[in-house]
N, C-alpha and C positions, 0 to 999 in steps of 0.2 A: 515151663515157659508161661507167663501171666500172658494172659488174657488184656487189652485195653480195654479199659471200662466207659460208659457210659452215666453224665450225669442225667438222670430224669426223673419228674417229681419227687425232688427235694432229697435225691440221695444218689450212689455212684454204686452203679449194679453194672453186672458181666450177661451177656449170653447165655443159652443153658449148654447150646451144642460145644462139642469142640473147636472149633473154629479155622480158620482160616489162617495159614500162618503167612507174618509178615518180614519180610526181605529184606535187610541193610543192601542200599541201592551201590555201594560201595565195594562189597565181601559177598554177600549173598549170604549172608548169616540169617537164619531166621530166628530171631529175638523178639518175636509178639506174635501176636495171631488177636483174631479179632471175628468176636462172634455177635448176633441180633437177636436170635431166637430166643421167644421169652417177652420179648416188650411189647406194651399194649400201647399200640402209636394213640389207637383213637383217644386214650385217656392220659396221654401227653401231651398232646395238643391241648386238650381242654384243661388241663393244669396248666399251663402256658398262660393261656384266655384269662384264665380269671387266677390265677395266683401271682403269677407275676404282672396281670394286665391290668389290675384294678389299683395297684401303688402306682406304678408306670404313671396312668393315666392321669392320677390324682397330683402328680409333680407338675412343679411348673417348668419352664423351657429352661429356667436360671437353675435349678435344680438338678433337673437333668443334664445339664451342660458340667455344672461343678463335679456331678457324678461321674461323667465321661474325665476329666479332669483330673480328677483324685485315682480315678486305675490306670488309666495313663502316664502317671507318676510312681503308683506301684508296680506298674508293669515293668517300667523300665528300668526301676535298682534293682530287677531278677532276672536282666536279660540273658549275663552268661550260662546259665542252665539252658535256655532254649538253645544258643547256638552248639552247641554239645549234642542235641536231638537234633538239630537239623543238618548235620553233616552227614547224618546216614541217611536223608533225602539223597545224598550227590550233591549236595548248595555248598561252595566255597563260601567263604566270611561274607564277600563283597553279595553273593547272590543270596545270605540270611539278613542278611541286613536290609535288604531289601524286600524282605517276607517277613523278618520278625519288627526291624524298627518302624519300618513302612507301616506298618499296622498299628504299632502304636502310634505311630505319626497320625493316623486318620482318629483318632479318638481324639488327639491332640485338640486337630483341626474340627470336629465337629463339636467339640467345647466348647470352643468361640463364637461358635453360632448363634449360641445364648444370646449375644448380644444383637441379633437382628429380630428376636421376637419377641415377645410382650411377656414380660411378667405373670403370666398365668398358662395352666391345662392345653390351655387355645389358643392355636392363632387367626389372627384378622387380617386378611387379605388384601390388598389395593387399595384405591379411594371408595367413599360413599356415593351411592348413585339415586339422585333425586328422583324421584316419582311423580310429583307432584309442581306443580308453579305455585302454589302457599308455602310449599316449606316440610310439610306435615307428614308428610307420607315418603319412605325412602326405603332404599335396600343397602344393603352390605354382604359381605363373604366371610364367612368365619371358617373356618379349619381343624376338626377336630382326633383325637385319635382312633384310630379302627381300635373296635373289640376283637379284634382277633389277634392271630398269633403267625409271626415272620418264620416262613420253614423256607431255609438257606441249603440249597443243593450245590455244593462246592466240589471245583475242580481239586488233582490232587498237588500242582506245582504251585500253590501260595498259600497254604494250608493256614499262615497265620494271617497273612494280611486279606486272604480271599475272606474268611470268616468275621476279623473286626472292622475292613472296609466295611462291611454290609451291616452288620450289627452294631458299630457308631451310628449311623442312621436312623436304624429302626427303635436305639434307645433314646434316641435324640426327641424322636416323632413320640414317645411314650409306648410303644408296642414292644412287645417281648420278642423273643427269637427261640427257634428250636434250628441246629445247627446238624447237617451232616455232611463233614467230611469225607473226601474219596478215600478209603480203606488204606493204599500204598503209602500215604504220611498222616495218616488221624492222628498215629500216637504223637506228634507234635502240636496238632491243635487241640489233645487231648490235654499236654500238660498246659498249657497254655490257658485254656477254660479252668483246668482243676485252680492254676494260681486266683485266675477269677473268681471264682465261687470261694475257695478258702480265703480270702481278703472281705468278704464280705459288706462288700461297697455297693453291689447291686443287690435289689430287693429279691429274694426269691422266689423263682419262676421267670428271672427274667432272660435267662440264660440257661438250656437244654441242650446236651448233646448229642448225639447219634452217632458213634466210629462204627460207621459200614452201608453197605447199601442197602435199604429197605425201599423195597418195591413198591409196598402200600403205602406207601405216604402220604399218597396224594389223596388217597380212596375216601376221604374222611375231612378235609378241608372244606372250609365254611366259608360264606362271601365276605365275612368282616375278615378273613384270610390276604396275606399276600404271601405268594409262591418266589422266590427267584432262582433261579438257575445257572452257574456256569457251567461250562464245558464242550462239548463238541456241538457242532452245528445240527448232525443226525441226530447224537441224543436228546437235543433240546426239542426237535422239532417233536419227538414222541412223546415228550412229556406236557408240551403245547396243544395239544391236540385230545389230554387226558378229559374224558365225558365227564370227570366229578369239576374239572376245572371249567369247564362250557357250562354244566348245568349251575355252577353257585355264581356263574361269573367273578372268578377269584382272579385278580389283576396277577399276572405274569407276566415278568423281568427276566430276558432272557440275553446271556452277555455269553457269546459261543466266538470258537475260534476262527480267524478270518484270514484270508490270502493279503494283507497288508502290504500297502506300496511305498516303498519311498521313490523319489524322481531327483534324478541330479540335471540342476538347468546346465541350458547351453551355454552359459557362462560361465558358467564354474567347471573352467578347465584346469587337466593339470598345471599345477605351478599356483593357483590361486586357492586362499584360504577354504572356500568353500569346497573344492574335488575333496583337500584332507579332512575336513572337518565329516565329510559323506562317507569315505570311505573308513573313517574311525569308528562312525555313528554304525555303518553296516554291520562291520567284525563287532562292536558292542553287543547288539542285537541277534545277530548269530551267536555270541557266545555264552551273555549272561543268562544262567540258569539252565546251560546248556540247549539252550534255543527254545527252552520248553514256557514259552508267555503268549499267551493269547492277545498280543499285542505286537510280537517281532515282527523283524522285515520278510517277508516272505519273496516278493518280487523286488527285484530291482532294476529301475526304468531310466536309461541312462540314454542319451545321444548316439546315433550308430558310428559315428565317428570316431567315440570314446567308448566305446565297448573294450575293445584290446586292452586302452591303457586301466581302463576299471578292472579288468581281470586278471592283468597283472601286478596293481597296487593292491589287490583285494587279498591277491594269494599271498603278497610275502608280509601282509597285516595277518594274515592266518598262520602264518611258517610263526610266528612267537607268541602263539598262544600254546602255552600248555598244559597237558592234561593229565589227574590221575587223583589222587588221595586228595578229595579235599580241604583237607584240614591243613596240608603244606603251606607256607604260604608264596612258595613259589609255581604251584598251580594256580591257573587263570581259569581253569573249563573244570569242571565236577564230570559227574555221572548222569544219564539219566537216569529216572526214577525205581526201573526196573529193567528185567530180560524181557518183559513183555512189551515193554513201551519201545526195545530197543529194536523188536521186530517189527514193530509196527511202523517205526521211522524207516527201518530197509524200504520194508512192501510199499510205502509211499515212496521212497525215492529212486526205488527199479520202474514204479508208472512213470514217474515225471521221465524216467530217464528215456523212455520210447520216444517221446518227443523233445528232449533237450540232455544237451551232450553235457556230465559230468567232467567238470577240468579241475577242480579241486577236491582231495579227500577222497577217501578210499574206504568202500564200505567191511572190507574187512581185514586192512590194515588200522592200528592203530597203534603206536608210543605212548606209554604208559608212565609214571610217576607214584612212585611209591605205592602201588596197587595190582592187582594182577588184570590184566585188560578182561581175559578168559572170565572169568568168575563178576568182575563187577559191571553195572550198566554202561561201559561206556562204549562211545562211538566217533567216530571223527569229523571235525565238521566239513559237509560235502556244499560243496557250490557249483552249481548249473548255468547253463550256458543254451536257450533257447533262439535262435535267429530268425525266425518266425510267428512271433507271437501274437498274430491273426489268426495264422493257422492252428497251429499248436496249441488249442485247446486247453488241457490237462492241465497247464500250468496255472492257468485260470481257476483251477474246479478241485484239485486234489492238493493236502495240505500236510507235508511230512512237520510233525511237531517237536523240533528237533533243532539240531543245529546247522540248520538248511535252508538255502537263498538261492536262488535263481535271475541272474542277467539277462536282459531283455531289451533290442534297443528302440528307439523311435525316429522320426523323421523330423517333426514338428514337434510343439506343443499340443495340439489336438491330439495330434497320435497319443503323446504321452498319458493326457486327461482319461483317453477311452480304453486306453491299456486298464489303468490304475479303476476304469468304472467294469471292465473286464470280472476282477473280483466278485463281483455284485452285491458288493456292500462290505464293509471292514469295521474295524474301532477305529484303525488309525491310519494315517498315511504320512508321508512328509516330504519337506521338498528344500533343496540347499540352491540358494542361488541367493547372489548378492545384489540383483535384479529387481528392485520392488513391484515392476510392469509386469514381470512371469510370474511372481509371487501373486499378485491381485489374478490375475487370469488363470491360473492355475488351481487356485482357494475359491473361488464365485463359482467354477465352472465341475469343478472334484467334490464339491462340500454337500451336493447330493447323496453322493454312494458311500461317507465317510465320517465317525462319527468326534472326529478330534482331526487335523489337519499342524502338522507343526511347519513353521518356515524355519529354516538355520541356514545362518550368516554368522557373518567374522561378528557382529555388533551384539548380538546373541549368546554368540557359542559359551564366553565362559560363565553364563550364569543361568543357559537351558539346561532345564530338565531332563530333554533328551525324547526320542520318540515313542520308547517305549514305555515311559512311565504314566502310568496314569494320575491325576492328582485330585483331592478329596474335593476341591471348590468347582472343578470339571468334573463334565458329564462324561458316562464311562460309558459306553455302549454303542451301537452303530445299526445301519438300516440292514435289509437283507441277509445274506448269509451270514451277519455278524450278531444276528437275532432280534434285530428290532427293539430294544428296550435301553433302558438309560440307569445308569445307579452314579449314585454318589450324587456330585451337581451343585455343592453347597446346599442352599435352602430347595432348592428341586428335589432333591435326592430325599428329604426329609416328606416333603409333602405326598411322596409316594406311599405314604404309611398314613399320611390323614383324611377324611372325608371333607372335602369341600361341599361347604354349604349356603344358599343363600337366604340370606334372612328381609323379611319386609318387619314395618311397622313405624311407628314415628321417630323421632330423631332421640327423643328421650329415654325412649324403650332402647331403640339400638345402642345410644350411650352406657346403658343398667347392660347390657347385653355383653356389646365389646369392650368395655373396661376401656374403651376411648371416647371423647367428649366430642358429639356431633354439633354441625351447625345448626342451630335454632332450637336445638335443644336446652328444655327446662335449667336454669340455673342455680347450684345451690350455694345463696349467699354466705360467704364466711362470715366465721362471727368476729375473727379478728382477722385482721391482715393477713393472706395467705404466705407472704416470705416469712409468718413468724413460726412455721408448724415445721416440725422436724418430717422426710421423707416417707414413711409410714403413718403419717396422718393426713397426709396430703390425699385426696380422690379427685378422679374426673367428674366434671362440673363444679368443682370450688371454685368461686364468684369474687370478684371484686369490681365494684362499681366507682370511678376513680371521681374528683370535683372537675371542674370545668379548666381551661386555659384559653384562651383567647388570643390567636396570634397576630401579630403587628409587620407592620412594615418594617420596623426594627429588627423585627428577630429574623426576617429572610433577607435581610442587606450582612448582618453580622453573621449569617450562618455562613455565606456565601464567600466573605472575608476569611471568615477561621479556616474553611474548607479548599477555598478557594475553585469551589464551585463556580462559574459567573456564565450558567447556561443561558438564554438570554430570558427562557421565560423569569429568570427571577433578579434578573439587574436591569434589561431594556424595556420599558413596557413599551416604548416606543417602534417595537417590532413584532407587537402582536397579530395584527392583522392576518389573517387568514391560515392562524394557529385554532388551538384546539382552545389557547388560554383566553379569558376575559380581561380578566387584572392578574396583579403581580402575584405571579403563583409560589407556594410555598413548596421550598427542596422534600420530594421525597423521602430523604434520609433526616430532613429536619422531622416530618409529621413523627418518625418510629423514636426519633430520639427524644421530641416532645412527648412522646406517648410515654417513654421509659421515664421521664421525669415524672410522671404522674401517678403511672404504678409502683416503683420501685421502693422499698421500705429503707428508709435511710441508715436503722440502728442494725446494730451487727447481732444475727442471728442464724439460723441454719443454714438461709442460704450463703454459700461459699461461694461462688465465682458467676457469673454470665458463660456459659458455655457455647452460646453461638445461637446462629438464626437460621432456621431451617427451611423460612418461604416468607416472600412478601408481597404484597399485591398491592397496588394502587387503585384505587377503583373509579376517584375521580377526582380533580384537583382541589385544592385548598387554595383560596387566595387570603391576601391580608384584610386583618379584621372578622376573620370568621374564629368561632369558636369549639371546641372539640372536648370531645371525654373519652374514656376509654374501659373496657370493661376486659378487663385479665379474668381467665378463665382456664383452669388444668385441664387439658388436654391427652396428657398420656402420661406416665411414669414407667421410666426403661430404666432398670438395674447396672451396675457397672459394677466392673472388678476396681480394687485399688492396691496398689503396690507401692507406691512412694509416699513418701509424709508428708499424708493427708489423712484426714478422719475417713472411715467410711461413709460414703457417699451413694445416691441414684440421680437422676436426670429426669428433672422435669420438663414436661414440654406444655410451656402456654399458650392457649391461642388469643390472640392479640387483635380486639375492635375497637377500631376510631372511629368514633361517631361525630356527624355533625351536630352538634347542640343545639344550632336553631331553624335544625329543618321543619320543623311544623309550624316554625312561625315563616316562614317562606311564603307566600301569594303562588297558591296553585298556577298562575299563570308562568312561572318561573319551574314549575316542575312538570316532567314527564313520566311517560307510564313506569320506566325503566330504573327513573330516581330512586333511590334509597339513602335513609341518614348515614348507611354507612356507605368511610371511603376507604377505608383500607386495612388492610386486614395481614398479619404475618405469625409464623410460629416462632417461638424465642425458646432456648433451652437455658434451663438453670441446672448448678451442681446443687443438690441440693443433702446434709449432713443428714444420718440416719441417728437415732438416738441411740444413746448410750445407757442400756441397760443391764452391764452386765456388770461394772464396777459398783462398790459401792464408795463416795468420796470419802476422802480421807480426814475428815474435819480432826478439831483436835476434840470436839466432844464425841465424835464418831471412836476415834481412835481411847477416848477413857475410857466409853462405853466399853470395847473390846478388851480394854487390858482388866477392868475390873474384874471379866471372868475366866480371867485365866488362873490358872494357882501350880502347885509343882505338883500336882496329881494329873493335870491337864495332859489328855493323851490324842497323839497326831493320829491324824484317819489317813496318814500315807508316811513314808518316811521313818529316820530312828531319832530325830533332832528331841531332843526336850524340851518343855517350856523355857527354861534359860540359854540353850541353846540357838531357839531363836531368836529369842528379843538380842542376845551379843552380836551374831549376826546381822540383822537388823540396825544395830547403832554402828558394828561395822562398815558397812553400807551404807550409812550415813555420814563417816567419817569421811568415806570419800567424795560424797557428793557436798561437802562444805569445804574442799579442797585441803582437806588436812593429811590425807594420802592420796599423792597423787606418779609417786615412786613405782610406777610397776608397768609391761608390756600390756598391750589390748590384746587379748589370748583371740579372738573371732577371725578367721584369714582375711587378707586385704581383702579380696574378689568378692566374700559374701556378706562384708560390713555393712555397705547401706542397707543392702536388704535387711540383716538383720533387726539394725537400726529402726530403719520404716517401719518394723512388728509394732513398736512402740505404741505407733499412733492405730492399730485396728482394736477391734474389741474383743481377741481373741487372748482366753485366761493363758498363765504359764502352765507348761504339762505338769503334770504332778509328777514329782522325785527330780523336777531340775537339777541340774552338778555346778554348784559353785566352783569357779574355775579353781579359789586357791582350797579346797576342800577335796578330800581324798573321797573316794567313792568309798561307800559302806563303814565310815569311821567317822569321826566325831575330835574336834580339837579341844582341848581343854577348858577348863572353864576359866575366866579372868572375875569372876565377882563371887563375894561371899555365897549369893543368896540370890533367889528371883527379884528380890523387891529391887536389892542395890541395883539388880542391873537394869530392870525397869523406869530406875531414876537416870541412872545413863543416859540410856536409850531415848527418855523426853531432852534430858538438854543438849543430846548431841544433834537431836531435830529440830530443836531450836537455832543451835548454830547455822545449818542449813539452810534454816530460811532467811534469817539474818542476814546470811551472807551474798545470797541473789537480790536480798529486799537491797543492799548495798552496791551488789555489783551485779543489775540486771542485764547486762551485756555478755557476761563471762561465758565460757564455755570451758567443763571441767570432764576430764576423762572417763568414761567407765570401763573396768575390765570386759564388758561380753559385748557392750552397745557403742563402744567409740567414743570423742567427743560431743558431749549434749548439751546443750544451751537450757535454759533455765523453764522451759514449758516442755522439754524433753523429758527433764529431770522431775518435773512433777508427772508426768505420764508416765515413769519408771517407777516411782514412787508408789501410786496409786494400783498401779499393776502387782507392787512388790508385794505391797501390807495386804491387799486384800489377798495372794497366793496365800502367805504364810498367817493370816485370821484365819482363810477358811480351813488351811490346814490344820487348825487346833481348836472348830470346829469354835469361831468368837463372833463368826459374822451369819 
């Protein structure tokens, strides 16, 4: 029987002992064992720290994000292997899917995060905060990664998504991870890690395994450390209380199991959308993953009136679920995880039963489905019936993890709020009512003891989540017995892995500092026009200082016509009086659009589009006849993915000041302390094209250049084509794109054509050994010409016709077999893409 292994410093080693054998929760087959002894934790951590912490750190957010990206794409065309290991957890389809895609879903989603932080190691927090009344002297928040190392104490019912929930985060933040899974399913977060590490997308060290429980873990963690924890609420609290953790003060996240409420309003009686939609939601939650989620319904707080009809819609929702093998796919309910866990759910729900009467489910009856009930974990789901729950305690305090729910009724709403604060703290709660008054008072008055609250309604239901699911942009965790700490959270979840920092110094330092361009900081004038610089040459503080304009009477009666603005400060002056205005004031929207006439570069160059405006401020009016200038200045530059046909592109962000021009020639008597030349001020974003440095163009002196070193000794650094080989190919391909074959299907499936399409325009090369559609894999078509030379003479006039033929009909759109339909600036971006694959493939460029 193998042993599960363990990855750590940079290789995959076992235990020495023999081990501990492990269970198929299903048969009770024991098919692994899983051994520690032997590992030197304190010198895994510190491999962590600095082998995987010091690339980590050194990525930037956009980096790290493409990285989360790129194995969440891998993960996923290997998913059928995982669900094959996770049926001997007990996980039916629907409950791996939930563990294994769920998990890749959160890499998904903290991928995209990229796009809320700055292009660099660091993030920069909130606005800047003055210091000073000159200007001079200011602060900011920067956010950096901890030097340490994320050591992940994971429960054993989510083995895949408990593990990459937590460690999308911590790769996200630039910190590494040391992972242990609960021993009962490691060997599924084992393969899961091994696909990681054999894919080799993360840097090394940045992902560490552990299949088993080691006690010392903690004994040796450092303050640039973060610890997180799931699983029971006892064991959390003794690992919260560890003296290595008090004395380095190592930040701990603790996400432990909770008596969770849902509340059905007094509205949502039977007969109305909401009783069914509660009592769906409840038998879900009882069922998926055989109750075993640190998230289910544990209580259920229902009107005493409807207690009866809730226990009996509840029971014949439970009479068709069934249970056994689950791989069938006529099973709904699996196993739980073991014989241990199976005792463990009894001995909790024989306490709960002292104070509340069992009406559903039979602890040691159970109907079975292609499995032997005797031998595998299973158990049936029990539902409780407490009519006292003031009194009755236990129900409150004691949590069978399982597939077990307890009814409880109340009077009021109050009653219900103090039931559900009964818990004393949860992740989640939820409440069905199609009531938005009991919803508000319910959520204001619960949202103390609970750390997620869901409302469901008919308007909701078919496109919620549901209550038990937690989700990557939400915060996971809850107060009190639910452990006090938070994971996930979108960009919250990430900042738990950085040191926040505040920084002082002048505007210009903190500009060189945060890679964002402060107010009144130093300016550095371009030397050309800033729209003429491709995205990578663009920095914070590039200046442009614009000429003057002078606005008229004219131009705020015509702006007001076009707009049809006619507020009165700028049509009535005869309604001024005891306004803010003097004379005819100029629109708002006229000063930012004047301002855009002044900076804007007229001739076509990288920037691509106006992307939008992020803030605008007025600071004091403009009347007619005053004069203005404006000084553009880069402000930040944020990264952006591109997927349609467009070039690759970033986002600049400018900040935008209208000055007044002749405020120093103004008569002090006309100014106050508070005056300043400037009036207004806004941030504009531009798309702006990133250079193109990986093609080289295809000139026709480029292209002689290349052919003159070719000859028929010329040998390919990939592939088996010949030098004639290619150039025939090549004029082939020409042939089509000067419409002279145009006879033939587009072999690429409808669904994935534009995408394909779009490649066109990024600046990524073709894979080496591409398959020409009409070319057989590993074979070669004959030759049509004597000799290289004839066919090189080809190949120039059949590129001739090509161009020819767009020079003539610039409008056309001509087919390609793999790209579609492509218009004539397609067809030179196919071109360019084509010749430089197959020069560099014969080693010409």
């Amino acid at each position: 029987m193998e042993k599960i292994q363990h990855y750590v410093q940079g290789q995959w080693t076992t235990g020495k002992e023999e081990g501990t054998p492990i269970l198929d929760a299903v048969t009770s087959e024991a098919f692994t064992s899983v051994a520690i002894e032997g590992l030197d934790i304190p010198e895994i951590l510190q491999y962590g720290r600095t082998k995987g912490g010091e690339v980590l750190r050194k990525m930037t957010f956009q980096e790290r994000g493409n990285m989360l990206k790129k194995l969440a794409l891998h993960l996923t065309k290997r998913k059928d292997a995982f669900y094959e290991l996770s049926y001997r957890t007990g996980a039916t389809k629907v409950d791996s899917w939930i563990d294994i895609e769920g998990g890749f879903g959160n890499l998904f989603a903290n991928a995209s995060l990229r796009k809320l932080f700055p292009n660099q190691p660091y993030h920069v927090e909130g606005d800047a905060i003055d210091l000073s009344r000159g200007g001079r002297f200011m602060a900011h928040h920067i956010m950096v990664p901890k030097k340490g190392v994320a050591v992940h104490i994971n429960a054993f019912n989510f083995p895949v998504w408990g593990m990459l929930e937590k460690c999308a985060v911590n790769w996200m933040a630039g910190v590494p991870a040391v992972v242990l899974p609960a021993p009962s399913s490691s060997y599924l977060a084992e393969a899961v890690a091994r696909t990681v590490i054999d894919s080799g997308i993360l840097p090394e060290g940045a992902l560490q395994i552990i299949n088993g429980t080691v006690k010392t873990i903690l004994d040796t963690v450092e303050s640039q450390d973060v610890v997180t924890f799931t699983g029971s609420a006892q064991t959390g609290r003794l690992l919260k209380a560890h003296p290595r953790l008090i004395q380095e003060s190592v930040p701990f996240t603790m996400e432990a199991d909770s008596l969770n409420a849902s509340i059905l309003g007094e509205d949502a009686v039977p007969g109305t959308p909401e009783f069914d939609l509660f009592i769906k939601e409840v038998r879900k939650e009882m069922t998926v993953k055989a109750g075993q989620k640190c998230t289910a319904i544990r209580r259920i707080i229902v009107p005493e009136n409807l207690v009866e009809g809730v226990q009996i819609a509840l029971g014949k929702a439970l009479d068709k679920v069934t249970i056994g093998d689950p791989r069938l796919k006529e099973v709904r309910m699996g196993s739980l995880v073991s014989q241990q866990q199976v005792q463990a759910v009894k001995d909790s729900v024989n306490d709960l039963a002292k104070e509340a009467q069992i009406v559903y489910g039979d602890l040691d009856k159970i109907e079975t489905i292609g499995a032997d009930a005797e031998k595998g974990a299973f158990i049936s789901p029990i539902l409780l019936r407490a009519d006292h729950p003031f009194q009755n305690t236990v129900i409150h305090e004691r949590e069978a993890f399982g597939p077990v729910s307890t009814i409880m009724p109340y009077k009021n709403l109050d009653e219900a709020i103090t039931l559900a604060q009964m818990g004393k703290g949860s992740l989640v709660s939820s409440i069905a009512t199609n009531d938005d008054k009991i919803a508000k008072e319910y959520v204001v008055n619960a949202a103390s003891h609970h750390g997620r609250i869901l409302v469901l309604n008919r308007e909701s239901a078919k496109e919620s989540t549901g209550h038990g699911s937690p989700l990557p942009y939400l915060v996971h965790g809850g107060p009190g017995r639910a452990g006090g700490g938070e994971e996930m959270g979108g960009m919250r979840g990430i900042k738990h892995y950085l040191q926040r920092t505040a920084i002082q110094g002048s505007p210009t330092t903190i500009t060189e500092i945060t890679g964002i361009y402060q107010q009144n900081a130093k300016y550095k004038q371009a030397k050309e026009h800033p729209f003429k610089y491709h995205w990578e040459d663009i920095q914070p503080g590039m200046s442009l200082k614009t000429h003057n304009r002078t606005i008229t009477d004219n131009d705020i009666q015509n702006f007001a016509n076009l707009t049809w603005d006619h507020f009165y400060a700028h049509t009535d002056i005869t309604s001024l009086d005891g306004s803010i205005f003097e004379k005819r004031t100029a629109h708002g929207y006229f000063i930012i659009s004047a301002a855009a006439g002044l900076f804007v570069y007229p001739n076509k160059g990288p920037v691509a589009a106006n992307y939008g405006l992020d803030s605008i401020r007025f600071l004091r009016p403009l009347y007619h006849n005053d004069t203005i200038y404006v000084r553009l200045t880069c402000k930040e530059k944020v990264d952006r993915d591109v997927v349609s046909a467009e070039h690759p592109s970033g986002i600049v962000k400018w900040h935008v000041e209208v000055f007044d021009a002749n405020f120093k020639n103004r008569p002090d008597s006309q100014k106050t302390e508070k005056d300043s030349p400037l009036v207004a001020v806004a941030t504009i974003l531009t798309m702006v094209e990133k250079k193109q440095q990986i093609f080289v163009e295809m000139t026709d002196e480029k292209i002689d250049e290349c052919l003159s070193k070719l000859s028929e000794e010329t040998k390919p650094k990939w592939g088996i084509m010949t030098p004639q080989h290619m150039i025939e190919h090549l004029e082939y391909t020409y042939k089509i794109a000067a419409g002279d074959i145009q006879d033939f299907e587009i072999s690429t499936p409808e669904k994935i054509l534009e995408k394909v399409k779009n490649s066109l325009w990024n600046y990524k090369k073709f894979p080496e050994n591409s398959q020409f559609p009409l070319l057989e894999k590993d074979t070669l078509d004959d030759l049509k010409y004597e000799n290289l030379a004839i066919a090189v003479e080809k190949f120039r006039s059949q590129r001739e016709k090509y161009l020819e033929y767009f020079k003539e009909n610039p409008e056309a759109r001509l087919k390609n077999m793999v790209f579609g339909e492509l218009n004539r600036y397609e067809w030179y971006l196919l071109e360019r893409k084509h010749l430089n694959h197959h020069f560099e493939q014969f080693n010409l460029l």
